[in-house]
Biopython code that builds the backbone (N, CA, C, O; Angstrom):
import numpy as np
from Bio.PDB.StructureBuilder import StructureBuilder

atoms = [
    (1, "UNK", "N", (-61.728, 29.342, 249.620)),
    (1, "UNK", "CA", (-62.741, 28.343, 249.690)),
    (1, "UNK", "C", (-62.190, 27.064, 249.073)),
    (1, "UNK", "O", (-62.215, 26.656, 247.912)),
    (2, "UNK", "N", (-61.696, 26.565, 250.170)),
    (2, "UNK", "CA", (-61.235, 24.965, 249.806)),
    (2, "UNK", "C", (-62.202, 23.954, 248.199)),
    (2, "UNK", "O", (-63.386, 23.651, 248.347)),
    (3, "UNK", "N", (-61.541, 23.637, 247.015)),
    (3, "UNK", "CA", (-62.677, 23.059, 246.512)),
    (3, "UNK", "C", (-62.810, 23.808, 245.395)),
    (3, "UNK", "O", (-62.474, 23.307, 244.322)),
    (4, "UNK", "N", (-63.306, 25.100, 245.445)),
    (4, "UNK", "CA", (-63.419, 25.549, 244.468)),
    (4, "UNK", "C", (-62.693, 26.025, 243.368)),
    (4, "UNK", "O", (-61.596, 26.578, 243.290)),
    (5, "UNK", "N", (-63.658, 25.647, 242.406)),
    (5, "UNK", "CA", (-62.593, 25.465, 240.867)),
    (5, "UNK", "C", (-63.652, 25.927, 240.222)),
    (5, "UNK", "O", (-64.784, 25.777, 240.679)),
    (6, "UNK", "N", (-63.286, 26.863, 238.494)),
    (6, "UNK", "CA", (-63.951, 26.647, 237.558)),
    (6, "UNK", "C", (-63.025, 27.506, 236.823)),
    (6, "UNK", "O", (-62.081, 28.120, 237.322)),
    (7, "UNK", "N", (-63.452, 27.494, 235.321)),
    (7, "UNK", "CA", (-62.900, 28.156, 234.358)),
    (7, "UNK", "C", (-63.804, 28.763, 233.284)),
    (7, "UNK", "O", (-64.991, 28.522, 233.504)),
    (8, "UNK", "N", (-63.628, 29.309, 232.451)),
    (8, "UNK", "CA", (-63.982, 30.053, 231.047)),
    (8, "UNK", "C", (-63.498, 30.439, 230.239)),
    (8, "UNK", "O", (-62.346, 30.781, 230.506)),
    (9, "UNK", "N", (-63.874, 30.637, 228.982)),
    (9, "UNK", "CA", (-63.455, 31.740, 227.733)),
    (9, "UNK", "C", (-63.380, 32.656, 227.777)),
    (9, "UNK", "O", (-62.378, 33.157, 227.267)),
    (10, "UNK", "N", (-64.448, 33.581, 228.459)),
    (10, "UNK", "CA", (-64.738, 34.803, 229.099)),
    (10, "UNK", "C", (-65.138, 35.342, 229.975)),
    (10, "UNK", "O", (-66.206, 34.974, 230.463)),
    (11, "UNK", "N", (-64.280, 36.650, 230.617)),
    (11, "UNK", "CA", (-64.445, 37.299, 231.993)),
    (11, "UNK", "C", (-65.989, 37.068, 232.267)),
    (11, "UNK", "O", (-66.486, 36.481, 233.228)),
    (12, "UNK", "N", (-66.537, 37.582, 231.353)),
    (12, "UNK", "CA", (-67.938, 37.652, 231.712)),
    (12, "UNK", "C", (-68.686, 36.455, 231.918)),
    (12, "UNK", "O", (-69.834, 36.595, 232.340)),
    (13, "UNK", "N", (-68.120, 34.938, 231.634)),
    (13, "UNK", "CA", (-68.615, 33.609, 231.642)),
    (13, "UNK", "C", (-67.898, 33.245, 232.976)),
    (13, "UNK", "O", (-68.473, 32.726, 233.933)),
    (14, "UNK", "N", (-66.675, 33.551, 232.935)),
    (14, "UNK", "CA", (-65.964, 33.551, 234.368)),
    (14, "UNK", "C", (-66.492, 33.910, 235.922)),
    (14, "UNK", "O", (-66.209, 33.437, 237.023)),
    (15, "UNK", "N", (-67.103, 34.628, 235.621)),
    (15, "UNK", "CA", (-67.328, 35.798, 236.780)),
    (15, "UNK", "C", (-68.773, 35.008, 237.160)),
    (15, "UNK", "O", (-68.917, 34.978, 238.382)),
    (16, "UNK", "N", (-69.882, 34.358, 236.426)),
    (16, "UNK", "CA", (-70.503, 34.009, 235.833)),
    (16, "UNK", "C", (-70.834, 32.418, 236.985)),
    (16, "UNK", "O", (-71.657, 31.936, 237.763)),
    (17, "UNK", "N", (-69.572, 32.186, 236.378)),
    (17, "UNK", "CA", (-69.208, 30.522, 237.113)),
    (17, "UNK", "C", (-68.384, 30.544, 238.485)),
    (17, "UNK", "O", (-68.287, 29.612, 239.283)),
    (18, "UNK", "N", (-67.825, 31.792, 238.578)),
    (18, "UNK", "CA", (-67.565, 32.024, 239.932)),
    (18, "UNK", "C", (-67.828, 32.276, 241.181)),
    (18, "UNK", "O", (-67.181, 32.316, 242.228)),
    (19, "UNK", "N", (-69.330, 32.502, 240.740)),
    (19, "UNK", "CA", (-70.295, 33.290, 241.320)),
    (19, "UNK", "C", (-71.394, 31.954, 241.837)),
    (19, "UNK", "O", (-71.935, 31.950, 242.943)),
    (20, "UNK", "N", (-71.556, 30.989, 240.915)),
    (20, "UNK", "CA", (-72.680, 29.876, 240.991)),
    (20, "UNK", "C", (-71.540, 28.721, 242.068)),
    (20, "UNK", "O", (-71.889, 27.976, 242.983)),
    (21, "UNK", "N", (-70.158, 28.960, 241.516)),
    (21, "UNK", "CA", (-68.934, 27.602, 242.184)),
    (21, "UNK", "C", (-68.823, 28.286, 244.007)),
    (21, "UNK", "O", (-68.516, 27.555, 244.950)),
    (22, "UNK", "N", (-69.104, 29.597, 244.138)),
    (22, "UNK", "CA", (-69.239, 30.199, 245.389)),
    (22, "UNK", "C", (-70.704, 30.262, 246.444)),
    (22, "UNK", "O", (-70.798, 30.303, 247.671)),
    (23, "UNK", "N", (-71.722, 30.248, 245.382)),
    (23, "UNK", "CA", (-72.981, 29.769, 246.164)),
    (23, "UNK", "C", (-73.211, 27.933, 246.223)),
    (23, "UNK", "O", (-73.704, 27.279, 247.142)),
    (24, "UNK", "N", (-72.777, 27.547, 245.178)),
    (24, "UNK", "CA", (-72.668, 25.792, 245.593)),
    (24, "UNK", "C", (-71.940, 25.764, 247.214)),
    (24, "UNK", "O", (-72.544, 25.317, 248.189)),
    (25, "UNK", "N", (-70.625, 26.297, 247.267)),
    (25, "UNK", "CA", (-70.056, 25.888, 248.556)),
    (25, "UNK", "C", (-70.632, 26.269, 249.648)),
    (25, "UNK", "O", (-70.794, 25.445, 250.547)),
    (26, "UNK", "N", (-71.074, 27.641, 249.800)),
    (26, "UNK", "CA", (-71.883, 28.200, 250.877)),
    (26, "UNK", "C", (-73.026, 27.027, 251.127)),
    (26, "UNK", "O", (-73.133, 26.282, 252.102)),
    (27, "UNK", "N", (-73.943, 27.108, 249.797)),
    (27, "UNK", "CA", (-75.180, 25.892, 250.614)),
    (27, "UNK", "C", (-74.366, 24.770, 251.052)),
    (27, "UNK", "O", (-74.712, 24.365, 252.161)),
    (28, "UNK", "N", (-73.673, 24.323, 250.681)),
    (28, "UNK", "CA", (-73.407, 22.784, 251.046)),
    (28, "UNK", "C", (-72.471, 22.796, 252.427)),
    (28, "UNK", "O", (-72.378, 21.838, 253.194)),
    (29, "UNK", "N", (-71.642, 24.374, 252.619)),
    (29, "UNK", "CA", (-71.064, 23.617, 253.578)),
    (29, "UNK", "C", (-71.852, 24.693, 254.941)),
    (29, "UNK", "O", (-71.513, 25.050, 256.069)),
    (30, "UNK", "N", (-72.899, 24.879, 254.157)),
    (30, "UNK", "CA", (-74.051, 25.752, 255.192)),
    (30, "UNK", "C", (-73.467, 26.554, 256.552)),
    (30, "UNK", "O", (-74.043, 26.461, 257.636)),
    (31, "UNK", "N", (-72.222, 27.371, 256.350)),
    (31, "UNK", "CA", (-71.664, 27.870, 257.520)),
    (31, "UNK", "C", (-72.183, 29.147, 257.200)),
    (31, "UNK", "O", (-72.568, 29.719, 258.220)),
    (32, "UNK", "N", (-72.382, 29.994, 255.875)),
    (32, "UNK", "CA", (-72.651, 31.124, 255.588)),
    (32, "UNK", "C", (-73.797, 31.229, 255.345)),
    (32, "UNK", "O", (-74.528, 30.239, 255.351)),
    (33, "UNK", "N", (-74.264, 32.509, 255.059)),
    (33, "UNK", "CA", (-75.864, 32.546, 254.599)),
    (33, "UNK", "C", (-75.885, 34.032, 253.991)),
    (33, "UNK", "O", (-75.484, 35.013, 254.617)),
    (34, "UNK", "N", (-76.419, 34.070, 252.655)),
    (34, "UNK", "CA", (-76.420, 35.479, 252.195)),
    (34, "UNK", "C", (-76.182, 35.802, 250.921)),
    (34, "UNK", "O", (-75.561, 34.996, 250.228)),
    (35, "UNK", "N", (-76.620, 37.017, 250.382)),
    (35, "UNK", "CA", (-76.033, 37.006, 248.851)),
    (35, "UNK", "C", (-74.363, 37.241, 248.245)),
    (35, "UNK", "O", (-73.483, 37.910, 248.787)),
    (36, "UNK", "N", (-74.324, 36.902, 247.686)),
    (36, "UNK", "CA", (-72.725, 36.807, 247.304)),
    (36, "UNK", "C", (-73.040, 38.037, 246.351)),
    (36, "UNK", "O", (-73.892, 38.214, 245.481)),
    (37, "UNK", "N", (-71.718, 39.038, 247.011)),
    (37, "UNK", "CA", (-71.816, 40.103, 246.307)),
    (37, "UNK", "C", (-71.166, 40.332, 245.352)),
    (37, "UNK", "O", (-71.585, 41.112, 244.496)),
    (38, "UNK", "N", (-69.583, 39.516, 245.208)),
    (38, "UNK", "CA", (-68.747, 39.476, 244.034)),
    (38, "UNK", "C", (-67.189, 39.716, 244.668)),
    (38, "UNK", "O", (-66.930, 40.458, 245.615)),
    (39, "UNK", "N", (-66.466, 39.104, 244.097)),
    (39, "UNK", "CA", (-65.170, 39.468, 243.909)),
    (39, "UNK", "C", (-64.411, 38.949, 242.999)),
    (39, "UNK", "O", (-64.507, 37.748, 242.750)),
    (40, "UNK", "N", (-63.360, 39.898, 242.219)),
    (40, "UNK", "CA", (-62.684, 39.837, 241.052)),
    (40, "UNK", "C", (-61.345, 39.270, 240.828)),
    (40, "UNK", "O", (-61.247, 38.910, 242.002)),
    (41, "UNK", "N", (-60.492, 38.976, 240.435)),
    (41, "UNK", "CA", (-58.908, 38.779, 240.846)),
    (41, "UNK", "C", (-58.765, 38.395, 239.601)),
    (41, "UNK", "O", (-59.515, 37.489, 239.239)),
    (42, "UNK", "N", (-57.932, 38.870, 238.748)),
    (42, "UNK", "CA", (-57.473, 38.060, 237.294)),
    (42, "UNK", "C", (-55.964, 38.490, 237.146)),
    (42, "UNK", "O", (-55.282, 39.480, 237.411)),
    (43, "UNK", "N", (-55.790, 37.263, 236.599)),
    (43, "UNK", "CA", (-54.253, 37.171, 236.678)),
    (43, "UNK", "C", (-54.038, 36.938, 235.383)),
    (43, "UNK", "O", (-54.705, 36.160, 234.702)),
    (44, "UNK", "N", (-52.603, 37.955, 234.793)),
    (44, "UNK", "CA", (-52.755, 37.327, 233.444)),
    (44, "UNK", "C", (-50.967, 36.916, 233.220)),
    (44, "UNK", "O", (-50.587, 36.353, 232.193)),
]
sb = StructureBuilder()
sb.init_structure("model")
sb.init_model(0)
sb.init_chain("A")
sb.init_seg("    ")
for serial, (resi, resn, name, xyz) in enumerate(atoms, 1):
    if name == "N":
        sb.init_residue(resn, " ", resi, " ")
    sb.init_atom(name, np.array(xyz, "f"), 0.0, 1.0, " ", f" {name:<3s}", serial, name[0])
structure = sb.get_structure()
């Protein structure tokens, strides 16, 4: 998803803001429609 960015302190603040930075793009670029169910990826 072109655009999207965010960060945190914690997985759980992460996941958090990843989740709200993934429904911002959906409404706005209104191609999708639906609940965002989650996905994880951490790199350390």
């Amino acid at each position: 998803m072109p655009g999207c960015h965010t960060q945190a302190k914690t997985i759980d603040e992460l996941l958090d803001r990843t989740k709200e930075a993934i429904r911002a793009y959906l409404k706005e670029d209104n191609q999708i429609k639906g609940d965002f169910i989650g996905v994880q990826y951490v790199e350390l």
